[in-house]
MARBA-3410 file (N, C-alpha, C, O; in Angstrom, 1 decimal):
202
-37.2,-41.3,25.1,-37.8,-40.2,25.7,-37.4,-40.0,27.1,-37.4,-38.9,27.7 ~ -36.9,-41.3,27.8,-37.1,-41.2,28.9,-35.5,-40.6,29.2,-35.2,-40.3,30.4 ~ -34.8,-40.5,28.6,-33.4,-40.2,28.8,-33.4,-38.5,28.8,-33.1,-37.7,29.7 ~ -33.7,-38.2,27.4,-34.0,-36.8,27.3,-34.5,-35.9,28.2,-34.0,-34.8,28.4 ~ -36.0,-36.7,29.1,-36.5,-36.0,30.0,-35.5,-36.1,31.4,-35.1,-35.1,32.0
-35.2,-37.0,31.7,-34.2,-37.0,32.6,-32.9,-35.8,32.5,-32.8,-34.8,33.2 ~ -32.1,-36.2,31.3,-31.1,-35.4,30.9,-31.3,-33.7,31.3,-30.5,-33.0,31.8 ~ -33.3,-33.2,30.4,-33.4,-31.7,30.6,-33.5,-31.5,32.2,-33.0,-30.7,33.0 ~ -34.5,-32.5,32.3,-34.4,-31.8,34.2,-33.6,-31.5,35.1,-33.6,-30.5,35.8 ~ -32.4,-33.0,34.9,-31.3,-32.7,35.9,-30.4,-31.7,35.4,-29.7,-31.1,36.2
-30.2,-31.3,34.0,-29.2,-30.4,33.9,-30.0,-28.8,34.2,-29.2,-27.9,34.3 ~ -31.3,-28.5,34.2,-31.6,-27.5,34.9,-32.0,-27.2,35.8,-32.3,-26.0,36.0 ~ -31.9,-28.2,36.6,-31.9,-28.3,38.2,-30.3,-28.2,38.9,-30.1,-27.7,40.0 ~ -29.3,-28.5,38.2,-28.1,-28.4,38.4,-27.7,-26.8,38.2,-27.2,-26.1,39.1 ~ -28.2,-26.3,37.0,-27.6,-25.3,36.3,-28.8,-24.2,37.5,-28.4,-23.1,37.4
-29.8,-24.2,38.2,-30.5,-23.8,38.8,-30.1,-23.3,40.2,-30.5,-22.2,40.6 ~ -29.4,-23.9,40.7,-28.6,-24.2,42.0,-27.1,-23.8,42.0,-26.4,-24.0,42.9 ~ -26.6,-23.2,41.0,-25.0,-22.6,41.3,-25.6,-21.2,41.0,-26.5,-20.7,40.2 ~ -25.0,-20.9,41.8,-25.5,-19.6,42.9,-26.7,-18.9,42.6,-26.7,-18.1,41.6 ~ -28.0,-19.0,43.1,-28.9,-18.4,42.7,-28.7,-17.3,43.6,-27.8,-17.3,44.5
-29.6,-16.0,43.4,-30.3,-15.7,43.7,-30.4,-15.2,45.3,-29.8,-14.3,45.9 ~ -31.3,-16.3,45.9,-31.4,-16.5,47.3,-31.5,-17.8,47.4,-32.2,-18.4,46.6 ~ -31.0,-18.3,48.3,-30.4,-19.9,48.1,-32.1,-20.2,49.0,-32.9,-21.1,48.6 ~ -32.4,-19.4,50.1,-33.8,-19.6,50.9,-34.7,-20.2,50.1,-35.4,-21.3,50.2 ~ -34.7,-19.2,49.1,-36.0,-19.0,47.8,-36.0,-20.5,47.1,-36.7,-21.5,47.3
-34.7,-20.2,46.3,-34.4,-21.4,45.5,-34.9,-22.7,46.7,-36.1,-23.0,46.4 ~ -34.6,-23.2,47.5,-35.0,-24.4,48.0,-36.5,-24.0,48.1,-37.1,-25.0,47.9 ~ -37.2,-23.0,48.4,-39.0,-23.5,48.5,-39.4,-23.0,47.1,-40.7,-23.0,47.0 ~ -38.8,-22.5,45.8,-39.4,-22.7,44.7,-38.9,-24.0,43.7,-39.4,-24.3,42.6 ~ -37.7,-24.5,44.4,-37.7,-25.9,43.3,-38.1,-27.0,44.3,-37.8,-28.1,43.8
-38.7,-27.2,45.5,-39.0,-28.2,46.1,-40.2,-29.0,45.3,-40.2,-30.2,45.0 ~ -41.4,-28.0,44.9,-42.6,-28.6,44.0,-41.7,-29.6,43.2,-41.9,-30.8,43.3 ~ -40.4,-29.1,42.1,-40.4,-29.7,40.9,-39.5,-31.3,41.4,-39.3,-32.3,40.7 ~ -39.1,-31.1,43.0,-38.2,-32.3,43.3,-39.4,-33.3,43.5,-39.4,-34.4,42.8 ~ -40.2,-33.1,44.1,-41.3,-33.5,44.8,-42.3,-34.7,43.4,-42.7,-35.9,43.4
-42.3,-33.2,42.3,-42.9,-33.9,41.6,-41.8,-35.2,40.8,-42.3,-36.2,40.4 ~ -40.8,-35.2,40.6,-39.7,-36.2,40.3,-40.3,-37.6,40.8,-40.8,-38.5,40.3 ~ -39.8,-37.3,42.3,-40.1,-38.4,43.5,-41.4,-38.7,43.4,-41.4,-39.7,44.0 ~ -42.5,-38.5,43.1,-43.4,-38.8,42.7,-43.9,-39.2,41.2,-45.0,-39.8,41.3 ~ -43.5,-39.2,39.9,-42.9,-39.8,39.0,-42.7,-40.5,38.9,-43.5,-41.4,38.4
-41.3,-40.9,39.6,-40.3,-41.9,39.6,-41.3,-42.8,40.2,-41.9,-43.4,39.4 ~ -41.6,-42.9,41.5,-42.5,-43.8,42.3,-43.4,-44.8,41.5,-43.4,-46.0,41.8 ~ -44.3,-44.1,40.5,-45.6,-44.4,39.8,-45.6,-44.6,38.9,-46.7,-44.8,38.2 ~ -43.5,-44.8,38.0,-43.6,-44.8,36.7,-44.0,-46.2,36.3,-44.8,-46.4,35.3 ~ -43.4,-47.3,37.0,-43.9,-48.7,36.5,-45.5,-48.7,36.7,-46.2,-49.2,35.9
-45.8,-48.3,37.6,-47.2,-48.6,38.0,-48.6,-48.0,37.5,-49.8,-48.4,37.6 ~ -47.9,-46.8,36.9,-49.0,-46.3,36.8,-49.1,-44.5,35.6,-49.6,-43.3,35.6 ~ -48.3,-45.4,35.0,-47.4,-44.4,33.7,-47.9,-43.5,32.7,-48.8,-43.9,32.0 ~ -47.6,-42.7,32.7,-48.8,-41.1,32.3,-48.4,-41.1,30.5,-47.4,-41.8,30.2 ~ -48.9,-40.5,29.8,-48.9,-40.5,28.7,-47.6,-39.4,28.4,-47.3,-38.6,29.2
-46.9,-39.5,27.1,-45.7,-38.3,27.0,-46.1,-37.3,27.4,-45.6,-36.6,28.2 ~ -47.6,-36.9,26.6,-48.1,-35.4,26.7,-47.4,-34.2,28.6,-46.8,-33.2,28.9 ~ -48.3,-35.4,29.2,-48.3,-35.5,30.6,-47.0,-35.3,31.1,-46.8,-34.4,31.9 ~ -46.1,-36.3,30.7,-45.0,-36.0,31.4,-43.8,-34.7,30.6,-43.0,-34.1,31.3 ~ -44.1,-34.6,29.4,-43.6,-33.3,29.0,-44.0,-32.0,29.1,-43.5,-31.1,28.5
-45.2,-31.9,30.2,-45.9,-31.0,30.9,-45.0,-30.3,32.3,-44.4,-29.3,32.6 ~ -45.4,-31.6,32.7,-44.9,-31.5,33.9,-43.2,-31.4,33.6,-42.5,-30.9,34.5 ~ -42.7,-31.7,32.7,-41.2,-31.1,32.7,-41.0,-29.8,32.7,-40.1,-29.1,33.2 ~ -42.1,-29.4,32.0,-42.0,-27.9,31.4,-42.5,-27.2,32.4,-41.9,-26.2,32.7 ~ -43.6,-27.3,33.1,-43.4,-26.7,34.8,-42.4,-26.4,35.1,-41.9,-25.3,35.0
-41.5,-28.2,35.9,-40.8,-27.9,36.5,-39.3,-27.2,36.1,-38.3,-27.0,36.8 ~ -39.4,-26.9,35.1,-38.3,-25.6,34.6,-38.6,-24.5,34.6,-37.7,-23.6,34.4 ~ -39.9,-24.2,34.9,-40.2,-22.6,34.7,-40.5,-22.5,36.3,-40.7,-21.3,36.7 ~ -40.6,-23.8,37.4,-40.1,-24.0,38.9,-38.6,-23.6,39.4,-38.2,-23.0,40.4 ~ -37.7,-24.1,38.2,-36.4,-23.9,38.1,-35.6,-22.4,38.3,-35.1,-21.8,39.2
-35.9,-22.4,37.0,-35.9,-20.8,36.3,-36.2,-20.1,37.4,-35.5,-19.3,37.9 ~ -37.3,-20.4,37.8,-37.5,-18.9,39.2,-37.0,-18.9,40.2,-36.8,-17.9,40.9 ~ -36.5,-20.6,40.4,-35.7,-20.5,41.4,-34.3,-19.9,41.8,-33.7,-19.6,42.8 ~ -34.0,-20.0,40.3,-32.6,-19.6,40.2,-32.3,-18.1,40.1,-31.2,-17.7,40.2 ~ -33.5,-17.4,40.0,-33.4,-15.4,39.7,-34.2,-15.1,40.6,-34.1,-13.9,40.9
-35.4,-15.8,41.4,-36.5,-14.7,42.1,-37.1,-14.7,40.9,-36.6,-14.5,39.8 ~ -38.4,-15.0,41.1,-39.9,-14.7,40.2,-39.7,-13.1,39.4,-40.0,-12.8,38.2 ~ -39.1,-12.4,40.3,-39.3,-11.2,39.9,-38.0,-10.5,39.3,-38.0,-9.4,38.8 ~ -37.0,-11.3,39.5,-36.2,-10.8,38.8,-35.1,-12.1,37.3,-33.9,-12.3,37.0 ~ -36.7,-12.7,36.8,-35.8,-13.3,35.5,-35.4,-12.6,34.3,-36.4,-12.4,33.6
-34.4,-12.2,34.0,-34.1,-11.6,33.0,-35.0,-11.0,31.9,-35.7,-10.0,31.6 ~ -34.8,-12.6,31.0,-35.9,-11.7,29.8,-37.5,-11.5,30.1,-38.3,-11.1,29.2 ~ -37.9,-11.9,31.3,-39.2,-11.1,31.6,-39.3,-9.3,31.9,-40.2,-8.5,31.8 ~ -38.0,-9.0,32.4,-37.5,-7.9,32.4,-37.4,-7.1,31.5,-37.7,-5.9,31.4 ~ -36.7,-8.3,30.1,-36.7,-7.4,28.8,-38.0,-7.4,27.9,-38.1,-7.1,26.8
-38.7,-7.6,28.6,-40.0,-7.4,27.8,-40.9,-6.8,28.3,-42.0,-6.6,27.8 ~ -40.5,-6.4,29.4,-41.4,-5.5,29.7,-42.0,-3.8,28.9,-43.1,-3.4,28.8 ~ -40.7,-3.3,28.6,-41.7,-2.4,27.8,-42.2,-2.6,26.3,-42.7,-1.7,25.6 ~ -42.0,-3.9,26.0,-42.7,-4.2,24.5,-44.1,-4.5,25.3,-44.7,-5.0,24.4 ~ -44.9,-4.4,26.4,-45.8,-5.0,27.0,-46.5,-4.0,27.4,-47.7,-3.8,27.1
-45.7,-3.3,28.1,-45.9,-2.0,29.1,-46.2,-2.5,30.4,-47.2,-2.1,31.0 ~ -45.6,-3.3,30.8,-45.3,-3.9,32.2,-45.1,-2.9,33.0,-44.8,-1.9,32.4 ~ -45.2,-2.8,34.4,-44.5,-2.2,35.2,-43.6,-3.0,36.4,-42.9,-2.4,37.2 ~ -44.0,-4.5,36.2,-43.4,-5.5,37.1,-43.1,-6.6,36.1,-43.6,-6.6,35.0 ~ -42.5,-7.5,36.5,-41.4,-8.5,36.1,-42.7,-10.0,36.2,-42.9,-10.8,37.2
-43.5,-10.2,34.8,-44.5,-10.9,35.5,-44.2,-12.6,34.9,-44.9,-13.3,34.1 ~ -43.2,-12.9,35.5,-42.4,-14.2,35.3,-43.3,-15.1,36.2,-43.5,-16.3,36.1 ~ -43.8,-14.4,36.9,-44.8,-15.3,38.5,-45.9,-15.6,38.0,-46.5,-16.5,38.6 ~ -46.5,-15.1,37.0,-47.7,-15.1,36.3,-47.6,-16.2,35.2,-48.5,-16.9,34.9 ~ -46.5,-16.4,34.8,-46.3,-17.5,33.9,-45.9,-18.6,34.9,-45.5,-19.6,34.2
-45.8,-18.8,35.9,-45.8,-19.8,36.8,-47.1,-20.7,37.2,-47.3,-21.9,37.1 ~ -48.0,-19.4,37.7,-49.5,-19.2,38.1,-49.9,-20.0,36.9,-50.3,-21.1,37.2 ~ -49.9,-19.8,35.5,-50.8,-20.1,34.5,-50.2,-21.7,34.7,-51.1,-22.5,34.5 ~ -49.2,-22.0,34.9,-48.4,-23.3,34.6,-48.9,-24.2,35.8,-48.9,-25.5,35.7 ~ -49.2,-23.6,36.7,-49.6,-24.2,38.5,-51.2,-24.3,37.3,-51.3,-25.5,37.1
-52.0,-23.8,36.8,-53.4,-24.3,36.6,-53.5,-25.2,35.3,-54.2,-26.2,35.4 ~ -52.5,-24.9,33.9,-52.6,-25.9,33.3,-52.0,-27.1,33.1,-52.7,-27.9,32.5 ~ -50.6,-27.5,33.7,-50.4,-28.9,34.1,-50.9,-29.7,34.8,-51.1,-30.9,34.6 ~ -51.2,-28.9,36.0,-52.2,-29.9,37.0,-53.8,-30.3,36.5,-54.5,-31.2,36.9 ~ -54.0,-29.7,35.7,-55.6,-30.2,35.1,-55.3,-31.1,34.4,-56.0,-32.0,34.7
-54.1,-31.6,32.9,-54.1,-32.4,32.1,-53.8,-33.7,33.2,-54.5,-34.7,32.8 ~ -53.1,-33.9,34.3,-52.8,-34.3,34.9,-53.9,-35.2,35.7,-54.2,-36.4,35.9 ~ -54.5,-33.8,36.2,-55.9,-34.7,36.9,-56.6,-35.1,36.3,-57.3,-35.9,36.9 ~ -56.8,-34.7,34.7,-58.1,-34.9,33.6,-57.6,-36.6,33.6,-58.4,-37.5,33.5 ~ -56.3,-36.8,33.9,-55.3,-38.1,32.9,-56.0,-39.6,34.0,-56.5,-40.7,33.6
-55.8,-39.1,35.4,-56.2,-39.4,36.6,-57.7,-39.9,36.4,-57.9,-41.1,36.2 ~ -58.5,-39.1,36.5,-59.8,-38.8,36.2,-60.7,-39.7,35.4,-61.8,-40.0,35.7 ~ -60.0,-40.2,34.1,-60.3,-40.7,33.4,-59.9,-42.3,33.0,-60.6,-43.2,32.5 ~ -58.5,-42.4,33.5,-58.4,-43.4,33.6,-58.5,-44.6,34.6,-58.2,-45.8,34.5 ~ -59.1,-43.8,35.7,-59.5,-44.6,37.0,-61.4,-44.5,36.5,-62.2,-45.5,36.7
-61.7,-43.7,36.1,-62.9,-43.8,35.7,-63.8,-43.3,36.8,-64.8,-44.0,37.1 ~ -63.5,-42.1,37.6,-64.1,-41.7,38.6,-65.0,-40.7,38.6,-65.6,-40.4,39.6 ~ -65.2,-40.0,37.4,-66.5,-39.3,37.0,-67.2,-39.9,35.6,-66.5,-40.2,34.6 ~ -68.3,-39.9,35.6,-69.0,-40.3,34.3,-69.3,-39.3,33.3,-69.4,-39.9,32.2 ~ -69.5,-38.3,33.3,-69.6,-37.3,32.3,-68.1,-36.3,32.1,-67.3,-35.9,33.0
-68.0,-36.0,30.9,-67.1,-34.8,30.8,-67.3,-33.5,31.5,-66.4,-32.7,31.9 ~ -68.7,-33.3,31.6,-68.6,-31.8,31.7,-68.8,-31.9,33.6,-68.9,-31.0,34.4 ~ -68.8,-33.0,33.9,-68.5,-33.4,35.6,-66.9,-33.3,35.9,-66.2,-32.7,36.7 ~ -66.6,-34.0,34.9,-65.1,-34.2,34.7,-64.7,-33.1,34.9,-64.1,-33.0,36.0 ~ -65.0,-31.6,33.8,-63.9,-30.7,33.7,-64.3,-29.9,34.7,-63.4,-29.0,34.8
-65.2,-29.7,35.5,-65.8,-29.4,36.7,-65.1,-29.5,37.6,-64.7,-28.5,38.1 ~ -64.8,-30.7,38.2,-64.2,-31.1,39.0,-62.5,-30.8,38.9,-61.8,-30.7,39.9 ~ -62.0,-30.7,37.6,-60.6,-30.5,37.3,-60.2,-29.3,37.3,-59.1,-29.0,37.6 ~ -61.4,-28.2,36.8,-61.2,-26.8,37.2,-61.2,-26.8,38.6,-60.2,-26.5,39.2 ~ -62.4,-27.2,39.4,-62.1,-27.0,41.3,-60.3,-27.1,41.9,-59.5,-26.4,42.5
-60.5,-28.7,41.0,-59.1,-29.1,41.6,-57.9,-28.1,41.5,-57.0,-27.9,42.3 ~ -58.0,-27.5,40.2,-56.4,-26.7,39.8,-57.0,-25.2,41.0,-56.1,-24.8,41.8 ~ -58.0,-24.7,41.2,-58.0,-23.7,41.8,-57.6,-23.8,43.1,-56.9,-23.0,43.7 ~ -58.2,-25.0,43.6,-58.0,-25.7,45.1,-56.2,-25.4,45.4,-55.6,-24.9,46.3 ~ -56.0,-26.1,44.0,-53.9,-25.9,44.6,-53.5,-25.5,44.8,-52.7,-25.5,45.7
-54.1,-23.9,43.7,-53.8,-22.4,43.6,-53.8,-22.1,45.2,-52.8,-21.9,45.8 ~ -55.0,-22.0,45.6,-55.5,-21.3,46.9,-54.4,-21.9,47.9,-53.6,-21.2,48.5 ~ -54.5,-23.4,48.0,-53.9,-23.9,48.8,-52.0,-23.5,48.7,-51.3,-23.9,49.6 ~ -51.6,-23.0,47.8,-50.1,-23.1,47.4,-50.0,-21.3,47.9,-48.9,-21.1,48.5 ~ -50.8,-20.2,47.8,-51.5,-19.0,48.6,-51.4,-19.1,49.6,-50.9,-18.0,49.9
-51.6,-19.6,50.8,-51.5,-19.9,51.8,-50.5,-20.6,52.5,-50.8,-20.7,53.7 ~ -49.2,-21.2,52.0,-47.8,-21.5,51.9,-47.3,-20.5,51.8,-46.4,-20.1,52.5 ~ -47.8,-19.8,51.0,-47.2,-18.2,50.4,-46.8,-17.4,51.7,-45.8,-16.8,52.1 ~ -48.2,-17.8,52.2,-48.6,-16.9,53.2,-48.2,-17.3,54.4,-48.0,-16.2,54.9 ~ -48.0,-18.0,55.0,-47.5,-19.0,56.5,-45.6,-18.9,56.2,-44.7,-18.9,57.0
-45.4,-18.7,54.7,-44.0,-18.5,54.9,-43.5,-17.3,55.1,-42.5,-17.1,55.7 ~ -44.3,-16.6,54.4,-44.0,-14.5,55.0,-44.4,-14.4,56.7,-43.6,-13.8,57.3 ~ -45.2,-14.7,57.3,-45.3,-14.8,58.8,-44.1,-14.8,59.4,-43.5,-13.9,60.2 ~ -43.8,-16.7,58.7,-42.4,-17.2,60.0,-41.0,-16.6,59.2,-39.9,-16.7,59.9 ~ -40.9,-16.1,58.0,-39.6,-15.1,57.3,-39.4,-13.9,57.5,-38.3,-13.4,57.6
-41.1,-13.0,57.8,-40.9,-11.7,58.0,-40.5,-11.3,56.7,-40.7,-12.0,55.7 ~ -39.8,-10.1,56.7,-39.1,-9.7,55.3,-38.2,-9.9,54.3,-37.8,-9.1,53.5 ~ -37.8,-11.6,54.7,-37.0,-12.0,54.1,-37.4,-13.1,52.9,-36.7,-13.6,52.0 ~ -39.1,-13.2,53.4,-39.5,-14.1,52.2,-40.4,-12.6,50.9,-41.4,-13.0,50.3 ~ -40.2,-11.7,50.8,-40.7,-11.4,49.5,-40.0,-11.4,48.6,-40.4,-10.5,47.9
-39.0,-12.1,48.0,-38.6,-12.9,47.0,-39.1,-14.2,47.0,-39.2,-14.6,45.8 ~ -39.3,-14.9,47.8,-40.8,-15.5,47.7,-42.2,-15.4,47.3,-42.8,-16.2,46.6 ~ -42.7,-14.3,48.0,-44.1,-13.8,47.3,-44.0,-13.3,46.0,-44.7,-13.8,45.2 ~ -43.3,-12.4,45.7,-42.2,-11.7,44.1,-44.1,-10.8,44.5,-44.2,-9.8,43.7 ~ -44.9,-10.8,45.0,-45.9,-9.3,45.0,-45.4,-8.1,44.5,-46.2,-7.1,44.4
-43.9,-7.9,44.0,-43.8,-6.4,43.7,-44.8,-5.1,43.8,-45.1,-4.3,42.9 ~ -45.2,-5.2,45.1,-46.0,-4.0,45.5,-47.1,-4.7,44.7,-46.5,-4.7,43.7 ~ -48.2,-5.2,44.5,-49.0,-5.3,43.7,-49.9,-5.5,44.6,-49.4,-6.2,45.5 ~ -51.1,-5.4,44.9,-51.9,-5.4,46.3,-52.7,-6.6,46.0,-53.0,-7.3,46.9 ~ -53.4,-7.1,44.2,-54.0,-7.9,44.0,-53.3,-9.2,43.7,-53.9,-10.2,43.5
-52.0,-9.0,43.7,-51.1,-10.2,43.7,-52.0,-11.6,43.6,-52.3,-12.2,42.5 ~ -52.5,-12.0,44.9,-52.9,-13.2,45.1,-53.6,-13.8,44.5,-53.6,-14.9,43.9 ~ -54.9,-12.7,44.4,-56.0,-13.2,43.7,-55.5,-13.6,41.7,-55.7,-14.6,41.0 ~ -54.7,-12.1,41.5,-54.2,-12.5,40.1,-53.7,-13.7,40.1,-54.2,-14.3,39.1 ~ -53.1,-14.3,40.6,-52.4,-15.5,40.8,-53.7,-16.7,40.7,-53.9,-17.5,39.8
-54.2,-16.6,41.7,-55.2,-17.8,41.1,-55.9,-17.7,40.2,-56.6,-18.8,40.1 ~ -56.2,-16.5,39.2,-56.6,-16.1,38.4,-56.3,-16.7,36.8,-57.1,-17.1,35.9 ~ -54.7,-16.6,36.7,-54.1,-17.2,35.9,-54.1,-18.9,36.2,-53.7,-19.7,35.4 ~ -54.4,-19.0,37.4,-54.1,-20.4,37.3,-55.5,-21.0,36.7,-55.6,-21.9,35.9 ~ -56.8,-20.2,37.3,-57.4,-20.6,36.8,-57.4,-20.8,34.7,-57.6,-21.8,34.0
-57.1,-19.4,34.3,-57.1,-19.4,33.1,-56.1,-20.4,32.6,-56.2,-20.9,31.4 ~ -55.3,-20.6,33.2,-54.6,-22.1,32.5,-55.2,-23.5,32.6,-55.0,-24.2,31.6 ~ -56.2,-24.1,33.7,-56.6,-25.0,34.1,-57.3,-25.1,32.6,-56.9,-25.9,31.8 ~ -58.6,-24.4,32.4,-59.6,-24.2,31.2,-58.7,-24.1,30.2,-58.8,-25.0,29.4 ~ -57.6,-23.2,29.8,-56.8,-23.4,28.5,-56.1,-24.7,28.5,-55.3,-24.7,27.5
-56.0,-25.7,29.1,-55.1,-26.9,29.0,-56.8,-27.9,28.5,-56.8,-28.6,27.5 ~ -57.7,-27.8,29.2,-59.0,-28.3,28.7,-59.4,-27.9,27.4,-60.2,-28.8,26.9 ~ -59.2,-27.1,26.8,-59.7,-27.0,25.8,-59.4,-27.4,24.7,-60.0,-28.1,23.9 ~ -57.7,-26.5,24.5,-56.8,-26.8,24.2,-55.6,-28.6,23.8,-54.9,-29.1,22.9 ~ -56.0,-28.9,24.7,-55.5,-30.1,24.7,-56.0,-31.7,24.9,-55.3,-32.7,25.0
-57.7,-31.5,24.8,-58.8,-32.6,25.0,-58.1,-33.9,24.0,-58.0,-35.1,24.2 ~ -58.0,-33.1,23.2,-58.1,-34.1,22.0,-56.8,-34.9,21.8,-56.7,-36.1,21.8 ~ -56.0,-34.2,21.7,-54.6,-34.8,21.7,-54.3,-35.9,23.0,-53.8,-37.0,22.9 ~ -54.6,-35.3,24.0,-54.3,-36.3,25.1,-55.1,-37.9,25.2,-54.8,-39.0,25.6 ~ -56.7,-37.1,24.1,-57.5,-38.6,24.0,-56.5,-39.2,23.3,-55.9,-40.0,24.1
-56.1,-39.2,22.3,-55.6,-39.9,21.7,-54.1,-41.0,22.0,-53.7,-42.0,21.5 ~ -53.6,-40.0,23.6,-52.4,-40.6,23.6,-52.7,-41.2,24.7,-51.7,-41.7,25.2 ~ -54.5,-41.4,25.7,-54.9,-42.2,26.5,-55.3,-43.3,25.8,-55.2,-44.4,26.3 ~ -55.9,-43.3,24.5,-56.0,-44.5,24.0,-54.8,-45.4,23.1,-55.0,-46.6,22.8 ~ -53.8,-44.8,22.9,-52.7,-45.4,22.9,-51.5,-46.4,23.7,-50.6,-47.1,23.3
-52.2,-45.9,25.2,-51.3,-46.1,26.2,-51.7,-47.9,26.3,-52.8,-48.3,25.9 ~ -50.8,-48.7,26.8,-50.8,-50.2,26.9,-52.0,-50.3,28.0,-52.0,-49.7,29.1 ~ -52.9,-51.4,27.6,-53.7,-51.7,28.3,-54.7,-50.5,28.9,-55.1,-50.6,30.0 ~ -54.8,-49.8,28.3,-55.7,-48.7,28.1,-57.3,-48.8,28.5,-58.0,-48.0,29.0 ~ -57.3,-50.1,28.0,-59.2,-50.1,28.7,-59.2,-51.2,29.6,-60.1,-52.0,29.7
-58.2,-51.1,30.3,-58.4,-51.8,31.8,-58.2,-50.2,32.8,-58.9,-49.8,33.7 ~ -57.3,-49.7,32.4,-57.3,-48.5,33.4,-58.9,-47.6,33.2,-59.1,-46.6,33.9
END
């Protein structure tokens, strides 16, 4: 597993980086997916997440990739789909958004649970919805501190295509991913927390 996941990341992290786009962009939209690597890597003997978890977080950080390498707003087949949709903007950032709320919740749920830091579930999923909105907001405000010091050179950064509710949509989906990764994936991840080696010491 572990080769594979290596193998997909670096080859779309590679393939990411010959000539994107805006090379600006590309470094503050794949920094998350480096970031999360180096942090991975760090915690993998120590403190090792279940596959589910880390084939999550792969799959973020390619759709971190992917935007990096076109502009949120200009990836291809989000383009081509737009009129099977009736789009009027390129909503590739929205499938980011949902990705920013449901990996980080399985993530924190995984955290959560196996440190044993809330006692109820429905505290649990409480807490793991705050947290995924918290990011949202806080990753909004990056958004925003980097349009200041860029001026008009970061809205391929924001990818807002004129959209005035942009932001909020944005945390919107993140929320709706946070609750669709809870709902959706309770069960399966039990199963691959109780699989994991030494499992009821964590």
């Amino acid at each position: 597993m572990k080769g594979l996941w290596l193998g997909a990341f670096f080859a779309t992290l590679v393939w990411s980086g010959i000539s994107p786009r805006d090379y600006p962009t590309w470094v503050l939209e794949v920094a998350p997916a480096v970031i999360a690597f180096i942090v991975l890597a760090l915690t993998y003997n120590r403190f090792r997440l279940t596959p589910l978890a880390y084939w999550l977080v792969l799959a973020h950080c390619i759709v971190l990739m992917v935007g990096g390498h076109y502009t949120y707003a200009e990836v291809p087949l989000f383009d081509a789909i737009k009129p099977l949709f009736g789009w009027e903007r390129n909503n590739y950032d929205k499938l980011g958004h949902f990705m920013q709320g449901f990996v980080p919740a399985l993530v924190a749920r995984e955290v959560l649970i196996r440190k044993q830091v809330v006692s109820t579930a429905a505290w649990r999923n409480f807490f793991i919805t705050c947290f995924c909105l918290a990011v949202s907001a806080f990753y909004e405000l990056i958004e925003w501190w980097v349009a200041l010091l860029a001026g008009a050179s970061s809205q391929a950064f924001l990818a807002t295509q004129g959209y005035e509710w942009d932001t909020q949509a944005d945390m919107a989906w993140a929320l709706l991913g946070a609750v669709a990764a809870l709902v959706l994936l309770g069960r399966v991840h039990d199963r691959q927390l109780r699989a994991l080696p030494g499992s009821d010491r964590d």
